[in-house]
VOGU-3710 file (C-alpha; in Angstrom, 3 decimals, decimal comma):
1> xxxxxxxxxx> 0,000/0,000/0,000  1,219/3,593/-1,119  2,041/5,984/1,844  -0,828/8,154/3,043  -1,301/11,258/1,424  -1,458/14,666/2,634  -2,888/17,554/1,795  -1,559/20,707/3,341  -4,208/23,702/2,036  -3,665/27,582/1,839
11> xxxxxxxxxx> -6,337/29,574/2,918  -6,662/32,619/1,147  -6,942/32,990/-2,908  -7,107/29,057/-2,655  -9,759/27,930/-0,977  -11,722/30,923/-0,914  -11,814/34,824/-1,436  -12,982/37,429/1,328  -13,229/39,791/-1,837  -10,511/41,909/0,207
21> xxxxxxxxxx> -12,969/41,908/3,309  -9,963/41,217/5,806  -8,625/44,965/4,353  -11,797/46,379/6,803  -10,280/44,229/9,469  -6,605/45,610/9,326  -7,735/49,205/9,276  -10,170/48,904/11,954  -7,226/47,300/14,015  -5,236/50,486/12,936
31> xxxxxxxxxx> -7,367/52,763/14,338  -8,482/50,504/17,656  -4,524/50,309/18,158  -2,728/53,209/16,874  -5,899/55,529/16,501  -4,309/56,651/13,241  -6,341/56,423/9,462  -4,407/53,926/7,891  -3,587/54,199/3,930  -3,212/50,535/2,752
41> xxxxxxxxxx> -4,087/50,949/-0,796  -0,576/50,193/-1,897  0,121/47,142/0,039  0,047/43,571/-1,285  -1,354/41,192/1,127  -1,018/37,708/-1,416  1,152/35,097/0,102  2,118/36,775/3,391  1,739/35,832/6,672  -0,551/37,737/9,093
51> xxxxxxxxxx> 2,374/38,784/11,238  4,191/40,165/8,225  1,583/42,121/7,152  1,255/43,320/10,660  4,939/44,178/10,511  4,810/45,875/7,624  1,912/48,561/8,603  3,573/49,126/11,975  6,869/50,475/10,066  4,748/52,232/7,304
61> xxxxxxxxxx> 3,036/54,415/10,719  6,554/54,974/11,528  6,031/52,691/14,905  8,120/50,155/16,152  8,315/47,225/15,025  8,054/44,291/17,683  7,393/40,669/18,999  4,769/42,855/21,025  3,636/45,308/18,867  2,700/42,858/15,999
71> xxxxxxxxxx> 0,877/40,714/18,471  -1,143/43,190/19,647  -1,949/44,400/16,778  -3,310/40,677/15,262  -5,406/40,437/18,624  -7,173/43,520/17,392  -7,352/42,307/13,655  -8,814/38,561/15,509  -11,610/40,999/16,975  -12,663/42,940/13,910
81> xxxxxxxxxx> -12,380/40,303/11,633  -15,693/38,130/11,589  -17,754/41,543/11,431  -15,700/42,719/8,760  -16,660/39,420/6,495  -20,124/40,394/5,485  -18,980/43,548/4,287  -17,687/41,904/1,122  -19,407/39,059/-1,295  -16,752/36,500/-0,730
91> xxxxxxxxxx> -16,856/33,041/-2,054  -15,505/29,599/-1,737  -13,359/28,668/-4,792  -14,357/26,105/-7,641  -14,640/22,398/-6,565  -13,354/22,760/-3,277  -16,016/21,665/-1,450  -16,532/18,911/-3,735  -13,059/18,298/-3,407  -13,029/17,839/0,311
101> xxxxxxxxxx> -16,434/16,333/0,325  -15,342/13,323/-1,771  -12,149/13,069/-0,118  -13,888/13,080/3,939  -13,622/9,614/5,749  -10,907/8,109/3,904  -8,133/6,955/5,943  -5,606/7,616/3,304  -5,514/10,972/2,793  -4,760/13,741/5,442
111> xxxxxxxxxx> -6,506/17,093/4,438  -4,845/20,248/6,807  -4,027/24,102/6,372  -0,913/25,576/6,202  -1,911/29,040/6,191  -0,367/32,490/7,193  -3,408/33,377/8,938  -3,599/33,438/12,802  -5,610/30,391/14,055  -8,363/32,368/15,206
121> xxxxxxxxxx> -8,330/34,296/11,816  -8,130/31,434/9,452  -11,590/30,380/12,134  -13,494/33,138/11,110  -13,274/33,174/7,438  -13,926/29,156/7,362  -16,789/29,371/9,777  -18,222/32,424/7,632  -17,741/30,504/4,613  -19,349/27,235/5,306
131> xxxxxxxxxx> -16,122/25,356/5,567  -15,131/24,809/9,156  -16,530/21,505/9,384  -14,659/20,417/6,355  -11,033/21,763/7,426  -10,156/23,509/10,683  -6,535/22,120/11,903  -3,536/22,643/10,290  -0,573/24,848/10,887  -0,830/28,727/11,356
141> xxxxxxxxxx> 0,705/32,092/11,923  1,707/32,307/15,090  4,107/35,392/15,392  7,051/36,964/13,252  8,831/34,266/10,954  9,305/32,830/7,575  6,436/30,850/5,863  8,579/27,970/5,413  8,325/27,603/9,222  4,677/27,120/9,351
151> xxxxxxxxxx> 5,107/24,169/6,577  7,418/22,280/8,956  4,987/22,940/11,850  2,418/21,194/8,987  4,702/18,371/8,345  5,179/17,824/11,906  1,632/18,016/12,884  0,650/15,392/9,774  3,637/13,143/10,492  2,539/13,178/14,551
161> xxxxxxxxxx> -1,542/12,123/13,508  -0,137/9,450/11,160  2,293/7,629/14,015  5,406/6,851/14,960  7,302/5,800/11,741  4,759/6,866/8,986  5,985/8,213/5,750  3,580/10,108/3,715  3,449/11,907/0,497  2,525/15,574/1,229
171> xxxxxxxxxx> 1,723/18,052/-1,075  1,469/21,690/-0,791  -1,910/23,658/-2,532  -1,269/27,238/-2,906  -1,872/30,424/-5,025  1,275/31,998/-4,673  4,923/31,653/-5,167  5,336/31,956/-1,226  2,875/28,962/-1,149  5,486/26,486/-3,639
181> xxxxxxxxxx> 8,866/27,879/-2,176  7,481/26,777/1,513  6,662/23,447/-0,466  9,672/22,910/-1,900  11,359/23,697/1,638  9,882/20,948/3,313  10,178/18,127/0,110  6,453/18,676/-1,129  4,651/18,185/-4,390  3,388/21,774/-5,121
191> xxxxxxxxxx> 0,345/22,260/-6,644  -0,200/26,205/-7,872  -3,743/27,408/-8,750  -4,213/30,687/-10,245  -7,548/31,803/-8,546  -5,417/33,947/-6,689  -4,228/37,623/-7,369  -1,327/35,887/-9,132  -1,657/35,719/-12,715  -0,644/31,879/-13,902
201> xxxxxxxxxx> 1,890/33,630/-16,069  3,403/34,777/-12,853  2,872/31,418/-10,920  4,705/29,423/-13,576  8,137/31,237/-12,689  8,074/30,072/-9,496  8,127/26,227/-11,186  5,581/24,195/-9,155  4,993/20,605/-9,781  1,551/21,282/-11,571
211> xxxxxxxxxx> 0,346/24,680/-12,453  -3,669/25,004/-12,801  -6,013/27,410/-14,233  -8,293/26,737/-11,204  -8,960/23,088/-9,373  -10,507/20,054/-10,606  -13,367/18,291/-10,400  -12,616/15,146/-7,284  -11,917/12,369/-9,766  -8,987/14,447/-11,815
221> xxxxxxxx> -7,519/15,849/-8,249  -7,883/12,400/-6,762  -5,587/11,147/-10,211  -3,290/14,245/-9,965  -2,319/13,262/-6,254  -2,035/9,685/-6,976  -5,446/8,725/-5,072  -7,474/5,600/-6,563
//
């Protein structure tokens, strides 16, 4: 029998869109923390972790930057958040559910985030979306660091719910270059879909193992991961 597989899932751009509702979030957190009006119309949130873009908006209000500071402001962000949702038509992405539907129950296959939302952030969009019973552990944000480190917390975490000894074959499902160079770092399969901001133009430079317009229908993902 084939190792187990598993699926390590990005969040944002890939298995759903907020339509840029989490922007409402972040300025809201501006102004709870920092009462300043933020100007965020410039910044490129695709691929980054929530701590990064925290970290980035702190030094663009000409604050410092800290272990503190950027945790504080996510806590604010984690409150703002799920009443910031409705304020955009967001939308999970094509086949997904299917996708995770058809693949629920089978003791082969390992379905988990690896996101660079916080926990309680990556919570709120999947309850708001209809998803959180589908998908709600993984790997997460949890402070200041490179995404790579979250995909070794995701390896770890799949590697620890198989058993001692367990090999599996993981792969990595993202819509950004961030999303296959954390992959790659931990010895996945990457798997880049372009229903992202990222153009698949853009995508293919970052060489991922399969490069897709959107995803499939169950039966050609279950064949493109090597599932029966």
């Amino acid at each position: 029998m084939s190792a187990p597989v598993a699926l390590f899932w990005d969040l944002d751009g890939t298995l759903l869109s907020t339509a840029r509702a989490g922007v409402f979030a972040i300025e809201a957190a501006v102004r709870e923390v920092y009462g300043r009006e933020p100007d965020i119309t410039e910044l490129r949130t695709a691929g980054l972790t929530d701590a990064s873009i925290a970290a980035l908006l702190i030094e663009q209000l000409g604050e410092p930057v800290s272990d503190e500071t950027v945790s504080a402001f996510l806590r604010a962000y984690e409150r703002d958040l799920p009443r910031c949702l409705p304020m955009r038509e967001g939308y999970v992405m094509p086949n997904v559910e299917a996708i995770l539907d058809d693949l629920a129950g089978r003791d082969d296959v390992l379905n988990l985030l690896l996101t660079g939302n916080t926990r309680a952030g990556a919570h709120a969009k999947l309850t708001h979306y209809g998803l959180i019973d589908r998908l709600d552990e993984g790997a997460f944000c949890v402070g200041p660091g490179e995404r790579a480190e979250i995909a070794r917390a995701a390896v770890e975490l799949a590697a620890g719910l198989l058993g001692p000894g367990a090999e599996l074959r993981p792969f990595v499902i993202g819509d950004t270059a961030h999303d296959v160079a954390c992959g790659k770092a931990v010895g996945a399969q990457t798997i880049a879909v372009a229903t992202g901001p990222i153009p698949l133009e853009e995508l293919a430079l970052s060489e991922p193992w399969a490069l897709l317009e959107e995803l499939p229908p169950p039966e050609q993902f279950r064949a493109l991961v090597g599932l029966d």
